[in-house]
PyMOL Python script that loads the backbone (N, CA, C, O; Angstrom):
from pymol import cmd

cmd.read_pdbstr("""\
ATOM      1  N   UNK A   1      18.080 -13.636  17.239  1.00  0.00           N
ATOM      2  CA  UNK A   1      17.550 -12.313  16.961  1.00  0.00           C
ATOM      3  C   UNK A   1      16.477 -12.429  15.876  1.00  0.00           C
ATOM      4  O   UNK A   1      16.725 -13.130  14.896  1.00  0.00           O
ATOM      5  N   UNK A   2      15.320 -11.804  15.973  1.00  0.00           N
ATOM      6  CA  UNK A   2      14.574 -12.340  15.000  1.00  0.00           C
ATOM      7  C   UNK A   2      14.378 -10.636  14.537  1.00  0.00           C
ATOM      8  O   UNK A   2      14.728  -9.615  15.130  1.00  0.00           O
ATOM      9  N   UNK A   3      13.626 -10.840  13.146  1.00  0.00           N
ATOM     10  CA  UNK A   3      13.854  -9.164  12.342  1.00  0.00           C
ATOM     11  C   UNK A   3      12.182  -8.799  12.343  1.00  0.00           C
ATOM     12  O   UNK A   3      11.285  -9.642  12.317  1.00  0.00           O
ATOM     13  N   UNK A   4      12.022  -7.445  12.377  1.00  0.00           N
ATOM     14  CA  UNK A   4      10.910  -6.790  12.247  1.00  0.00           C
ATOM     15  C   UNK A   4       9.783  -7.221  11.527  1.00  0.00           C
ATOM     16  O   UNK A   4      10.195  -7.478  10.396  1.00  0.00           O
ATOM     17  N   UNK A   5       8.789  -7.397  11.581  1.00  0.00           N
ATOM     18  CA  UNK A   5       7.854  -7.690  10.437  1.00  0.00           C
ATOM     19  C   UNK A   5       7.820  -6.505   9.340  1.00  0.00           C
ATOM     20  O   UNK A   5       7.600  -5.328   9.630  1.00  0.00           O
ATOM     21  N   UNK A   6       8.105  -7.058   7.850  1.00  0.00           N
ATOM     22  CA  UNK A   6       7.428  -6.719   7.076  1.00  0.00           C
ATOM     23  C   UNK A   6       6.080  -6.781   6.155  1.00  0.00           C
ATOM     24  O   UNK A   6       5.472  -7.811   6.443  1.00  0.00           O
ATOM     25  N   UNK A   7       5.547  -6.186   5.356  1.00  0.00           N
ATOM     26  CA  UNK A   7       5.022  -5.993   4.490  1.00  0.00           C
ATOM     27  C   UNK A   7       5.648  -5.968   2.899  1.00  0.00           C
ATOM     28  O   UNK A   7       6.646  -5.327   2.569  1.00  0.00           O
ATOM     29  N   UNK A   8       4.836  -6.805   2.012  1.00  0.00           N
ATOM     30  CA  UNK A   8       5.154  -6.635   0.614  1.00  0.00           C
ATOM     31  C   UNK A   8       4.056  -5.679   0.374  1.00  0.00           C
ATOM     32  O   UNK A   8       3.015  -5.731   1.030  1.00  0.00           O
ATOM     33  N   UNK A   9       4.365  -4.391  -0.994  1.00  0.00           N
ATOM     34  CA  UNK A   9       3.388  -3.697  -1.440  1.00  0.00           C
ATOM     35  C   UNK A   9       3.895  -4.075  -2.723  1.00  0.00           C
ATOM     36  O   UNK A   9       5.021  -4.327  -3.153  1.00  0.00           O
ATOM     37  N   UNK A  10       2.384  -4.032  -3.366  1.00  0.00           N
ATOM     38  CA  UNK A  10       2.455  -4.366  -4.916  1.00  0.00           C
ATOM     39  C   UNK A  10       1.686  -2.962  -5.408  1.00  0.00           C
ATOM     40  O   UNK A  10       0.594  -2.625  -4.951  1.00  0.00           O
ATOM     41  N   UNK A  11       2.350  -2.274  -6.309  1.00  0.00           N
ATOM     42  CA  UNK A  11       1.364  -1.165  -7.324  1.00  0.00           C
ATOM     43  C   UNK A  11       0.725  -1.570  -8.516  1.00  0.00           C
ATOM     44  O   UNK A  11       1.292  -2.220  -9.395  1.00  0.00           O
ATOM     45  N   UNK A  12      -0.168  -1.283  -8.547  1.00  0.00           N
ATOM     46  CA  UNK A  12      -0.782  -1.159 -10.028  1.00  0.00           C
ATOM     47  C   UNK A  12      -0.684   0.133 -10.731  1.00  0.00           C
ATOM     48  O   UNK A  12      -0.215   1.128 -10.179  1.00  0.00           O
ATOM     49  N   UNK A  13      -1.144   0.130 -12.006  1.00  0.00           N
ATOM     50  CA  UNK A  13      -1.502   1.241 -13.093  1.00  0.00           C
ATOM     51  C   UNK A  13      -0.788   2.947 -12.434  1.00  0.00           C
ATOM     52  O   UNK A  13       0.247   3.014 -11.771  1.00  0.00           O
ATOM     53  N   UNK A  14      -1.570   4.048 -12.795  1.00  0.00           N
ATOM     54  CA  UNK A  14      -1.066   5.317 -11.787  1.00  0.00           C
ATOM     55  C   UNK A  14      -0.412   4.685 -10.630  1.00  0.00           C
ATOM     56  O   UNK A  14       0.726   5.155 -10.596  1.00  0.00           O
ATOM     57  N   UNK A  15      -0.601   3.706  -9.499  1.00  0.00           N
ATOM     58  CA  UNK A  15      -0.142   4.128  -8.292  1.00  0.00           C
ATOM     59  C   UNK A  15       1.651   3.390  -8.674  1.00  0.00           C
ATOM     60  O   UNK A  15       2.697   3.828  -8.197  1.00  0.00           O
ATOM     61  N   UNK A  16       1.524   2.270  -9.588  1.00  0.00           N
ATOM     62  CA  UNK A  16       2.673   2.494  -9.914  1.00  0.00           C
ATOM     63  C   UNK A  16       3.820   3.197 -10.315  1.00  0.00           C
ATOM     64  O   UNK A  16       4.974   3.188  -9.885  1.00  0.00           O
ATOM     65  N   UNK A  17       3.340   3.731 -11.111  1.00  0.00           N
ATOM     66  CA  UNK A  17       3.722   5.097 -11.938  1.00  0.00           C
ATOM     67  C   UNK A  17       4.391   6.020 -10.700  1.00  0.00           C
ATOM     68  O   UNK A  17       5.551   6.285 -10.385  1.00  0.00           O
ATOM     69  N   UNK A  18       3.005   6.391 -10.132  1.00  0.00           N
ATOM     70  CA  UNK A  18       3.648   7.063  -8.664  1.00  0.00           C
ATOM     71  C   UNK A  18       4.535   6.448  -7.768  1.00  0.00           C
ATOM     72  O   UNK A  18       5.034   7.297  -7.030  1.00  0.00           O
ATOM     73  N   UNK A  19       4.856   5.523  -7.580  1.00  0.00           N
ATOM     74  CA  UNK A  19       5.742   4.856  -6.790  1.00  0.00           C
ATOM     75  C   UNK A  19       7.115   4.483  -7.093  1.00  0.00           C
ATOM     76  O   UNK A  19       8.061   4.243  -6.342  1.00  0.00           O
ATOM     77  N   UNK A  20       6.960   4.489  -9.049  1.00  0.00           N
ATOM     78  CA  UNK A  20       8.697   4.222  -9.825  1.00  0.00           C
ATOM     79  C   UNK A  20       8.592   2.890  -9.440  1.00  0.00           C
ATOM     80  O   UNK A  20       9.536   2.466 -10.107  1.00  0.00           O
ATOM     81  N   UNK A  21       8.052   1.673  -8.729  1.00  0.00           N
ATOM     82  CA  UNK A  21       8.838   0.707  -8.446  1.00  0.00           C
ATOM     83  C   UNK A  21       7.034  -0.121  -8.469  1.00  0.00           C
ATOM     84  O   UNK A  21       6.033   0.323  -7.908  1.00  0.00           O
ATOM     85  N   UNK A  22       7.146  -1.383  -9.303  1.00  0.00           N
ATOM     86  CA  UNK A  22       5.817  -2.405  -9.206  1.00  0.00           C
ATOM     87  C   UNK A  22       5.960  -2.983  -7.926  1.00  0.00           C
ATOM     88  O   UNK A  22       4.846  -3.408  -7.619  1.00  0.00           O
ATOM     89  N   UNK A  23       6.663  -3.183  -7.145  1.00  0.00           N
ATOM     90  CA  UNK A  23       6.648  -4.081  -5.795  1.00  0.00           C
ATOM     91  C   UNK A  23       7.951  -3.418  -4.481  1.00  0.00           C
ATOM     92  O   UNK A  23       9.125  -3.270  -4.820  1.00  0.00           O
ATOM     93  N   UNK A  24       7.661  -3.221  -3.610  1.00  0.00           N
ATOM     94  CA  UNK A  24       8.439  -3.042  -2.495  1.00  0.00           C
ATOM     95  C   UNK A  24       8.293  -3.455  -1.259  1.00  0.00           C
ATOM     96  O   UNK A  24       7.125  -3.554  -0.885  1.00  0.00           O
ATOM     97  N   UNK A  25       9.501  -3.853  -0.157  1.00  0.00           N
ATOM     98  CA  UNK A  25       9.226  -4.584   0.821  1.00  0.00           C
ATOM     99  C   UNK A  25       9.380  -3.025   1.548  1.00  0.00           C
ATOM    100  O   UNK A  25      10.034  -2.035   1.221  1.00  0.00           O
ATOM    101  N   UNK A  26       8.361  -3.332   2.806  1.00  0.00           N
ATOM    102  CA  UNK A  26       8.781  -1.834   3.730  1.00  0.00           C
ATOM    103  C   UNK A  26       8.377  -2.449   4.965  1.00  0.00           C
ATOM    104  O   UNK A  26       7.574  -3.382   4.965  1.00  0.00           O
ATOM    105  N   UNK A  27       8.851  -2.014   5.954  1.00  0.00           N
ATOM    106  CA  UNK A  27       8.564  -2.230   7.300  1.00  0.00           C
ATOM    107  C   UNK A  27       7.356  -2.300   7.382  1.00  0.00           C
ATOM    108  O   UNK A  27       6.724  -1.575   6.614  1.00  0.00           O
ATOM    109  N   UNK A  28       6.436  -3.370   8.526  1.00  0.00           N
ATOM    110  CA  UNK A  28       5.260  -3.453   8.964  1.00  0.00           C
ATOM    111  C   UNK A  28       4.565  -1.980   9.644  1.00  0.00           C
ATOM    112  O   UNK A  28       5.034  -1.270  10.534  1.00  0.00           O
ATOM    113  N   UNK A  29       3.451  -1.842   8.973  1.00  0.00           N
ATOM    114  CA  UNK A  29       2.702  -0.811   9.572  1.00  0.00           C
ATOM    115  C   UNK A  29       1.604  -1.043  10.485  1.00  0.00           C
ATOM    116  O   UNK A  29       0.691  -1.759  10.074  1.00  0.00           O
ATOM    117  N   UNK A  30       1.551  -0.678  11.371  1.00  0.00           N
ATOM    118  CA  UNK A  30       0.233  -1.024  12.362  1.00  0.00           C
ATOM    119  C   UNK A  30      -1.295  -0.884  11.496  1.00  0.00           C
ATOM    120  O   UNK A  30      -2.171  -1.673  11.850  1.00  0.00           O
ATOM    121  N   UNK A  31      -1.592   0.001  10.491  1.00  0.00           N
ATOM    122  CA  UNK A  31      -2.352   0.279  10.038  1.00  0.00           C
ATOM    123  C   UNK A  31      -2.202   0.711   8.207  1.00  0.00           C
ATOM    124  O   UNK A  31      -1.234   1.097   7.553  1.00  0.00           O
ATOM    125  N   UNK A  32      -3.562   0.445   7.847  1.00  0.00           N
ATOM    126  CA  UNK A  32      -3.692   1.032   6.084  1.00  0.00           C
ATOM    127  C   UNK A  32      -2.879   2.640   6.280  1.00  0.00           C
ATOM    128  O   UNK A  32      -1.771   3.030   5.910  1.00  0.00           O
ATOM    129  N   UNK A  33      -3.872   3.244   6.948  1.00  0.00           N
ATOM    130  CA  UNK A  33      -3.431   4.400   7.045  1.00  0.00           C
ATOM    131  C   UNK A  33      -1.886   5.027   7.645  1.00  0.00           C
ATOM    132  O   UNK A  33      -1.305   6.053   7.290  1.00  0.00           O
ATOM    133  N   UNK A  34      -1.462   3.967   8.717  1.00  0.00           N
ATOM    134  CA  UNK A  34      -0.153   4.181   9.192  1.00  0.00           C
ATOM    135  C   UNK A  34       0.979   4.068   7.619  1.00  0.00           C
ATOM    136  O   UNK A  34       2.040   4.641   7.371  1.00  0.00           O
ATOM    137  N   UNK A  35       0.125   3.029   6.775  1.00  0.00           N
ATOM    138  CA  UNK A  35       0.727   2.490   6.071  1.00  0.00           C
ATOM    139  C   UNK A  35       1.335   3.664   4.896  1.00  0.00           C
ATOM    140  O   UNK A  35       2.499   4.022   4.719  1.00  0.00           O
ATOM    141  N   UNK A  36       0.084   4.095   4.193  1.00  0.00           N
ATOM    142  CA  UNK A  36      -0.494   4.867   3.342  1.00  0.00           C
ATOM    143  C   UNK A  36       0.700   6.185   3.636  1.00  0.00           C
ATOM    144  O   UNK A  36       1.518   6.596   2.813  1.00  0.00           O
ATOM    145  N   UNK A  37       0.524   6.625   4.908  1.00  0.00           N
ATOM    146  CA  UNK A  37       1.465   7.803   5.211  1.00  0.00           C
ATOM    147  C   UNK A  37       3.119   7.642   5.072  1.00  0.00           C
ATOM    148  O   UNK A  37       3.858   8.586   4.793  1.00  0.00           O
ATOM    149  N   UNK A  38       3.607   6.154   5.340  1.00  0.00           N
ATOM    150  CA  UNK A  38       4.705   5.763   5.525  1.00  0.00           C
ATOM    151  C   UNK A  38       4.989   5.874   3.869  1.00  0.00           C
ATOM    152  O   UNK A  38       5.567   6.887   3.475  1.00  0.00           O
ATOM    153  N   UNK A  39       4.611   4.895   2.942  1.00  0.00           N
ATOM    154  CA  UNK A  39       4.532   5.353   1.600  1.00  0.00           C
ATOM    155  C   UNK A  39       4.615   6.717   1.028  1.00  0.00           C
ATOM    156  O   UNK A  39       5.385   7.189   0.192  1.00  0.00           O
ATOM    157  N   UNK A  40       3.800   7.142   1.573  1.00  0.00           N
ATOM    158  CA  UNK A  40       3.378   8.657   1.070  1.00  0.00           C
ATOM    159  C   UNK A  40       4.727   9.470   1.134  1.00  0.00           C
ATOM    160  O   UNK A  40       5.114  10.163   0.194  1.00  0.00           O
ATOM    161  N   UNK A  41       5.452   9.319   2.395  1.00  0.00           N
ATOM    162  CA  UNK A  41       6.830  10.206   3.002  1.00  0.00           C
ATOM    163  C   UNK A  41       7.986   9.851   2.124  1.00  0.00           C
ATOM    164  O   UNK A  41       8.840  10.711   1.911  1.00  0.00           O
ATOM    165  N   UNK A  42       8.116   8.363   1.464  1.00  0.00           N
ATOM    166  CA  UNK A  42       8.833   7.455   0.914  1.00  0.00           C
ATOM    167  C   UNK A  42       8.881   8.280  -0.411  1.00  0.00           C
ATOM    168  O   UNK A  42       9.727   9.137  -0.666  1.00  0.00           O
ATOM    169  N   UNK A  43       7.855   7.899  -1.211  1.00  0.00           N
ATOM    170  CA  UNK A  43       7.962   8.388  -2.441  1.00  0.00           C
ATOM    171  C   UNK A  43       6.916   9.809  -2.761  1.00  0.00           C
ATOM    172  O   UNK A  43       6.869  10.204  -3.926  1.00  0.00           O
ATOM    173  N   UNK A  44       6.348  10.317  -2.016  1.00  0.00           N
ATOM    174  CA  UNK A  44       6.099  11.669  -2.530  1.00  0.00           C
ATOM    175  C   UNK A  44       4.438  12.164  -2.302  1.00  0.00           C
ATOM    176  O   UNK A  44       3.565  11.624  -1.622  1.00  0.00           O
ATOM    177  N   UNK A  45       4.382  13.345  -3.110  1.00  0.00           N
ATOM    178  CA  UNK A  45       2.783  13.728  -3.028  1.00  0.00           C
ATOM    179  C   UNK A  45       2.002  13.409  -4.121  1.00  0.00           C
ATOM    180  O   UNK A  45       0.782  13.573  -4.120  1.00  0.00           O
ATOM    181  N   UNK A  46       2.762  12.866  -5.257  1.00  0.00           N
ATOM    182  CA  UNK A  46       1.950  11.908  -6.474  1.00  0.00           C
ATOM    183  C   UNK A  46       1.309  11.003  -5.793  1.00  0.00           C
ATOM    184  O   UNK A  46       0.080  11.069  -5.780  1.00  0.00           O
ATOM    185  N   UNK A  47       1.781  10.265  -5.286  1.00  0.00           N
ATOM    186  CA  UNK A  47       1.817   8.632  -4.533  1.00  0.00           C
ATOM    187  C   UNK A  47       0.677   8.828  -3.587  1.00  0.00           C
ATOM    188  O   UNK A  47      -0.428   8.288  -3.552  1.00  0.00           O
ATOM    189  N   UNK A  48       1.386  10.000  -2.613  1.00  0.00           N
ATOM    190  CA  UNK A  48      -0.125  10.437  -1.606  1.00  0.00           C
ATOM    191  C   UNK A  48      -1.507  10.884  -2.056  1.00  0.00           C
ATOM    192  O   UNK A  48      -2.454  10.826  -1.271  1.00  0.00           O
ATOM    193  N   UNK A  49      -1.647  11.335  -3.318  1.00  0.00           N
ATOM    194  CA  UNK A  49      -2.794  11.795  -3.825  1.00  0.00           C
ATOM    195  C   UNK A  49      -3.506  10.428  -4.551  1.00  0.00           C
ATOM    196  O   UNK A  49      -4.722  10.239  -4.556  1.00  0.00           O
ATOM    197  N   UNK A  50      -2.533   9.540  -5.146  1.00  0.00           N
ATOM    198  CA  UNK A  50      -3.736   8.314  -5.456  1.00  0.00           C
ATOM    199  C   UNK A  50      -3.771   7.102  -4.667  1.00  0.00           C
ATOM    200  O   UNK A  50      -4.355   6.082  -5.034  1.00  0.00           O
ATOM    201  N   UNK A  51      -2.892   7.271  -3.153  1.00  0.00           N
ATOM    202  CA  UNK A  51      -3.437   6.484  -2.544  1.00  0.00           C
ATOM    203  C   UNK A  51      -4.485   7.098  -1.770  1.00  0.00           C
ATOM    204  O   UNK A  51      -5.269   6.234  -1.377  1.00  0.00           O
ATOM    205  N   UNK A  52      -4.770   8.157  -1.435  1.00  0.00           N
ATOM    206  CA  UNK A  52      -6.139   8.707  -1.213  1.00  0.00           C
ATOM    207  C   UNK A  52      -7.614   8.425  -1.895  1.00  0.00           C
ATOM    208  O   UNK A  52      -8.657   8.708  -1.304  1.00  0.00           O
ATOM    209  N   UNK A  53      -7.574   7.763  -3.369  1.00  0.00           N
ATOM    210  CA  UNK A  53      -8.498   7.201  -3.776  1.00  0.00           C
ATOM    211  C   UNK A  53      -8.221   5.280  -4.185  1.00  0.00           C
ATOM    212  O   UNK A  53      -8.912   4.385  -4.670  1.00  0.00           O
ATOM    213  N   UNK A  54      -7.263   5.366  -3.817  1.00  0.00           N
ATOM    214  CA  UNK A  54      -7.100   3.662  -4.122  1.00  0.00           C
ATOM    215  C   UNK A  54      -7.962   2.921  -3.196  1.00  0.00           C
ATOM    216  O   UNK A  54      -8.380   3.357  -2.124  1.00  0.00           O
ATOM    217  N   UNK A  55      -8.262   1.425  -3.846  1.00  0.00           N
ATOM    218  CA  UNK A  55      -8.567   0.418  -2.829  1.00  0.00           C
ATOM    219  C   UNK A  55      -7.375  -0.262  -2.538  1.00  0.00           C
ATOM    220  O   UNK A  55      -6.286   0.098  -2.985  1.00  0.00           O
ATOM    221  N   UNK A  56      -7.560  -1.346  -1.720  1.00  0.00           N
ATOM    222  CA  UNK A  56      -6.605  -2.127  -1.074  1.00  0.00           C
ATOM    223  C   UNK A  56      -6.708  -3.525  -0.942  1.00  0.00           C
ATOM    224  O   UNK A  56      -7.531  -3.815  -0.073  1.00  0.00           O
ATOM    225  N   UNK A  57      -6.148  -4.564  -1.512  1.00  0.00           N
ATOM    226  CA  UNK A  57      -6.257  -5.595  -0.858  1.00  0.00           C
ATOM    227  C   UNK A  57      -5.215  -6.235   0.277  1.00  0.00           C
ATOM    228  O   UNK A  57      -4.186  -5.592   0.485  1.00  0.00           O
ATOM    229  N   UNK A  58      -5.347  -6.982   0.728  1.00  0.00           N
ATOM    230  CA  UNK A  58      -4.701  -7.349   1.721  1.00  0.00           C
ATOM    231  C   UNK A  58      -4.844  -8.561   2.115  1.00  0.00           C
ATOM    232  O   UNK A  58      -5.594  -8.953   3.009  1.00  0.00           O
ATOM    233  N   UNK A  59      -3.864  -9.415   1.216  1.00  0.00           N
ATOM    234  CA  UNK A  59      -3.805 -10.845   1.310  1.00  0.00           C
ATOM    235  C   UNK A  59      -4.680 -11.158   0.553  1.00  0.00           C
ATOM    236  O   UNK A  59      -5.357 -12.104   0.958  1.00  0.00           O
ATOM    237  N   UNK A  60      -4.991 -10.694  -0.526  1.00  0.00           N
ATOM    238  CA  UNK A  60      -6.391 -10.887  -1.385  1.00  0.00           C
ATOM    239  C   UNK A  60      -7.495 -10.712  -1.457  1.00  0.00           C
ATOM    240  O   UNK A  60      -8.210 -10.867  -2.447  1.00  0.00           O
ATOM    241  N   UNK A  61      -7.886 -10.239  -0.042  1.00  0.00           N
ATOM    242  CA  UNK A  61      -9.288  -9.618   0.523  1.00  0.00           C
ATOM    243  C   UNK A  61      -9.325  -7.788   0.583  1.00  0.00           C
ATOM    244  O   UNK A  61      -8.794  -7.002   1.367  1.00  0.00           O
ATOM    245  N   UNK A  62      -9.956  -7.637  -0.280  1.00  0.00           N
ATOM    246  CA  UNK A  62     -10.758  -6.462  -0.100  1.00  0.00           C
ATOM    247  C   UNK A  62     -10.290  -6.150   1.527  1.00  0.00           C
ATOM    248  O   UNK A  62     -10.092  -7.036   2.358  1.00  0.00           O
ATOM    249  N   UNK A  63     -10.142  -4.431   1.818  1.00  0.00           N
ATOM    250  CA  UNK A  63      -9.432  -4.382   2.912  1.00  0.00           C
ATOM    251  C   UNK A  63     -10.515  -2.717   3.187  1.00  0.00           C
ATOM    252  O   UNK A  63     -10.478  -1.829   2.335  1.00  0.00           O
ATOM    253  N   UNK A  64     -11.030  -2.636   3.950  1.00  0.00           N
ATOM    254  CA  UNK A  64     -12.116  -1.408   4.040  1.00  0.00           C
ATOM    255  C   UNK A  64     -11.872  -0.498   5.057  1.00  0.00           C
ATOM    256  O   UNK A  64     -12.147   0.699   4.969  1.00  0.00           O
ATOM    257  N   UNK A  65     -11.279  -1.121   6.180  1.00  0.00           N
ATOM    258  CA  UNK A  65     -10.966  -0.290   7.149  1.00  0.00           C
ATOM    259  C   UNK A  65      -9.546   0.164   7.307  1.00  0.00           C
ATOM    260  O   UNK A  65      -8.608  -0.631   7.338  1.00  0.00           O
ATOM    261  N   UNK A  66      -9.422   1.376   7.399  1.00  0.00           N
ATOM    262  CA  UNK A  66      -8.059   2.044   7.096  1.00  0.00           C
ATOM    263  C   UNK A  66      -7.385   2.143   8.624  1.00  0.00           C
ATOM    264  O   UNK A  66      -6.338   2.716   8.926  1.00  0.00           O
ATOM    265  N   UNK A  67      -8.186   1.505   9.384  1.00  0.00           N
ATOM    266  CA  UNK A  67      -7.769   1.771  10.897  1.00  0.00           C
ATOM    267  C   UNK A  67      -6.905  -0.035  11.827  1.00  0.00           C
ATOM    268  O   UNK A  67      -6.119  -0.284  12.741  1.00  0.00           O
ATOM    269  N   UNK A  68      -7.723  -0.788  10.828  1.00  0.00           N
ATOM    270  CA  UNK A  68      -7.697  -2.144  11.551  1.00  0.00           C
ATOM    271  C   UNK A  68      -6.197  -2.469  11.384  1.00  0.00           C
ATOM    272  O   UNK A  68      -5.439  -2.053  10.508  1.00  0.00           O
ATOM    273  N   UNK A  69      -5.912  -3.355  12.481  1.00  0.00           N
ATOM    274  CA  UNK A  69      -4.072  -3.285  12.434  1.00  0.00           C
ATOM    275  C   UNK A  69      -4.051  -4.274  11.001  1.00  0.00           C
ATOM    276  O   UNK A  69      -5.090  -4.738  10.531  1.00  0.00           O
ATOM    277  N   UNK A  70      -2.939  -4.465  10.510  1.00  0.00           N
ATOM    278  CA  UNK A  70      -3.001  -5.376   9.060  1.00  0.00           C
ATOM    279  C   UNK A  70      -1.802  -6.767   9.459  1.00  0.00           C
ATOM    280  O   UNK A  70      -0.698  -6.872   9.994  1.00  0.00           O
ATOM    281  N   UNK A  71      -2.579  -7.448   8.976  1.00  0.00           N
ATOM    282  CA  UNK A  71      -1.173  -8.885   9.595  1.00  0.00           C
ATOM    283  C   UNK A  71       0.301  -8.495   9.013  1.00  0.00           C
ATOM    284  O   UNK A  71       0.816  -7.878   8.081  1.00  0.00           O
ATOM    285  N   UNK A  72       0.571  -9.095   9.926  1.00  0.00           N
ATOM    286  CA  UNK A  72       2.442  -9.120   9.682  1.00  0.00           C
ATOM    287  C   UNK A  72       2.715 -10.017   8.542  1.00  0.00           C
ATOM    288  O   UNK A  72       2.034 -11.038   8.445  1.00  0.00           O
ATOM    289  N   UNK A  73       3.726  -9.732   7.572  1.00  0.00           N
ATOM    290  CA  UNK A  73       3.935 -10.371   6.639  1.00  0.00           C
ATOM    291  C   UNK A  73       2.710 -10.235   5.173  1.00  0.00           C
ATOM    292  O   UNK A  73       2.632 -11.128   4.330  1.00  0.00           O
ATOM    293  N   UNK A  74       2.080  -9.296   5.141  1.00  0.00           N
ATOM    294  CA  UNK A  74       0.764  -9.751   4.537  1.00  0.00           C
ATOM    295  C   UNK A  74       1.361  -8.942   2.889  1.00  0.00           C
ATOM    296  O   UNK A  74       2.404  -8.323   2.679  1.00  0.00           O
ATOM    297  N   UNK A  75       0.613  -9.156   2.274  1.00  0.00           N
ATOM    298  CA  UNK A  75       0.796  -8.630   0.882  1.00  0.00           C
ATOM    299  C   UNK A  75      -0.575  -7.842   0.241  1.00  0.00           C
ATOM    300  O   UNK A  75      -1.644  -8.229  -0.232  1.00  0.00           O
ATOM    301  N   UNK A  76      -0.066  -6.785   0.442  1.00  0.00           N
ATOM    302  CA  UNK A  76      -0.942  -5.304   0.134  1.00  0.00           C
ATOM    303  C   UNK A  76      -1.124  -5.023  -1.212  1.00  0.00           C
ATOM    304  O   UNK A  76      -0.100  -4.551  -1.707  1.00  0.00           O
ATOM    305  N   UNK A  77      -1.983  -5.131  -1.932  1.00  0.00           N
ATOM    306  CA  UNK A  77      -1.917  -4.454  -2.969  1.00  0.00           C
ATOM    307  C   UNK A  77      -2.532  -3.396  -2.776  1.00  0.00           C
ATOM    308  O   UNK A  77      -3.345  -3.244  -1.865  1.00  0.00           O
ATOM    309  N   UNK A  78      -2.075  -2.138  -3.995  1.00  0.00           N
ATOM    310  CA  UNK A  78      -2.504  -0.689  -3.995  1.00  0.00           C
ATOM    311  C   UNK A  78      -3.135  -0.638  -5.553  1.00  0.00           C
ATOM    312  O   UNK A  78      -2.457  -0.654  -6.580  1.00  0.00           O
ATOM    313  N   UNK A  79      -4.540  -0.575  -5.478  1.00  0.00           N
ATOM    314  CA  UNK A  79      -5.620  -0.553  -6.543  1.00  0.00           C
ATOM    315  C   UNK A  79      -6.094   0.809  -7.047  1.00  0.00           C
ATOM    316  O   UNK A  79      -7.054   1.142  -6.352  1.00  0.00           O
ATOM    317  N   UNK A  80      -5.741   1.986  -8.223  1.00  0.00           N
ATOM    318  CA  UNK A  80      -6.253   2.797  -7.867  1.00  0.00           C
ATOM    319  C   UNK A  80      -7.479   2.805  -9.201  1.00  0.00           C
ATOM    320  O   UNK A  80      -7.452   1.976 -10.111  1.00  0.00           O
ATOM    321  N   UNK A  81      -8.324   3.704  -9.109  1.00  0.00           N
ATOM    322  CA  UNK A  81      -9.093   3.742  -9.989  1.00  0.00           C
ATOM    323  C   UNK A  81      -9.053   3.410 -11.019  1.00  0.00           C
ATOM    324  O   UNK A  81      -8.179   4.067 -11.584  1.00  0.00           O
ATOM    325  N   UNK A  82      -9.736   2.378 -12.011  1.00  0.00           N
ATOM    326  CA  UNK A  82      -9.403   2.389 -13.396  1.00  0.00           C
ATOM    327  C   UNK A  82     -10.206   2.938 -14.382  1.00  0.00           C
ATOM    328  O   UNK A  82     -11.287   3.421 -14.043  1.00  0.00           O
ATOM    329  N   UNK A  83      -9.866   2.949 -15.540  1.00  0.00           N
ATOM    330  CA  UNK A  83     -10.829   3.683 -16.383  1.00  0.00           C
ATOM    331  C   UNK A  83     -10.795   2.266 -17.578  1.00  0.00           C
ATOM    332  O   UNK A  83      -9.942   1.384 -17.680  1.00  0.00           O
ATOM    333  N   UNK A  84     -11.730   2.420 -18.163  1.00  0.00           N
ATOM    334  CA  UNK A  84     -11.493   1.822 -19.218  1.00  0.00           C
ATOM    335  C   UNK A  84     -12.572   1.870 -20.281  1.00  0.00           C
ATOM    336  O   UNK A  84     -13.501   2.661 -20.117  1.00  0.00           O
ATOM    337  N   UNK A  85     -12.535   1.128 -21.312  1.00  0.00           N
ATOM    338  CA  UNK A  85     -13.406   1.816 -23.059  1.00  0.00           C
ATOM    339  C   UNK A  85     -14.280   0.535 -22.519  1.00  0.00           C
ATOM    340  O   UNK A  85     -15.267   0.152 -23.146  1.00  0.00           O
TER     341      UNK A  85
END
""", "prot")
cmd.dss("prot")
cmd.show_as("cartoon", "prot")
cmd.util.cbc("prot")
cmd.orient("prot")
């Protein structure tokens, strides 16, 4: 029997914050956006509002299209805006 693909998500700064948790494993999403929503339902409308401006990497690469399927097993980070002095 072999098990579902997952995904690791890593948070940063706010999107952490929004999420309560720096890292979580969640079921594979076909998409950023499949992804983004699955998150979003998980932990809330904080979470949904700064992944609406976050970037993404994905496996370490810059990730632009919110549509393209995302590899199985891959490791997502959630980047959201930073500010700094």
């Amino acid at each position: 029997m072999t098990s579902a693909p997952t995904l690791v998500v890593r948070y940063f700064a706010a999107a952490r914050a929004a999420a309560g948790v720096p890292e979580e494993t969640v079921p594979g999403a076909g998409s950023l956006d499949a992804l983004a929503g699955a998150l979003a339902d998980r932990h809330g409308a904080r979470l949904a509002t700064v992944l609406t401006m976050a970037s993404f990497l994905v496996d370490g690469v810059a990730w632009h299209d919110r549509r393209a399927p995302l590899p199985a097993g891959a490791t997502v980070d959630v980047l959201p805006p930073f500010a700094g002095g």
